[in-house]
C-alpha positions, 0 to 999 in steps of 0.5 A: 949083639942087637943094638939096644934103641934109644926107646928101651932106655927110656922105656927101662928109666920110667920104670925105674922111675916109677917103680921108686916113686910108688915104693916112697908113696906106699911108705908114706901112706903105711907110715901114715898108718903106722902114726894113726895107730900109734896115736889111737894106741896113746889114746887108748893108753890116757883113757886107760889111765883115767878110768884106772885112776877113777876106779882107785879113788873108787876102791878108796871111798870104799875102803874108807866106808868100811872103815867107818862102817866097821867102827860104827859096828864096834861102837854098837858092840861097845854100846850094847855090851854097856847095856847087857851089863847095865841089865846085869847089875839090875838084876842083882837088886830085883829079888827074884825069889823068896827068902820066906820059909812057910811053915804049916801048922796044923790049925791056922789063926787069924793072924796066920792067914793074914801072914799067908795073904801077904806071903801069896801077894810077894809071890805074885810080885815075884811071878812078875818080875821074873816074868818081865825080867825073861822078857827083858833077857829075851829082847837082849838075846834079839839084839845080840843076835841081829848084832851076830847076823850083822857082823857076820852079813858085814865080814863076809861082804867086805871080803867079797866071799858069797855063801 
């Protein structure tokens, strides 16, 4: 066997040597990643957090809206039943028709002319009263319409359902 010089020794040590140095120096530069890493991870993860909270105090604001959207509907519900039977009991004291029988004789006096007279004036009365109480209905029917469309347009908002 050949003698190993001196040199080889320390030749085999400064790679030991260095071979060691550069794994610590390579694990230290990869734990530095590693940290680095984490630390935009916990970034990531309180930023997360804040935009989630903000989106629930959101998400609330909006519930409490409808909320009181929804009782301002049942409010006008209420308001508007009020008058729809407001109007009702209106109609019961206007005379909408005649109770009056005409009678046709064959010759007509004086007196009955003045009777026809007035029976035609209570019959323009009554065409404008009916007139003006259809009217009324009408502008009812409107409103209980545009409430329908309301209360349909709010349900299917607060749902999130699209049509």
């Amino acid at each position: 066997m050949l003698p190993i010089p001196p040199t080889a020794y320390i030749i085999a040590a400064a790679l030991v040597l260095g071979l060691g140095l550069g794994a610590g120096a390579t694990y230290k530069i990869q734990r530095g990643n590693v940290l680095a890493l984490e630390l935009a991870i916990a970034t990531a993860n309180s930023q997360a957090d804040a935009v989630m909270s903000t989106a629930k105090e959101d998400v609330a604001k909006a519930e409490n809206k409808a909320v009181l959207a929804n009782k301002e509907l049942d409010d006008a519900q209420s308001k508007f039943v009020e008058t729809v039977n407001s109007y009702d009991k209106q109609l019961d004291t206007i005379k909408l028709y005649s109770n009056y029988k005409a009678s046709c004789p064959d010759s007509l006096s004086a007196s009955d002319t003045a009777r026809i007279s007035k029976e035609a004036s209570s019959y323009a009365e009554y065409a404008e009263n009916l007139d003006r109480v259809i009217k009324e209905k009408a502008a009812i029917a409107d409103e209980a319409a545009e409430y329908a469309m309301n209360a349909y347009k709010f349900a299917y908002g607060l749902c999130g359902t699209k049509k």
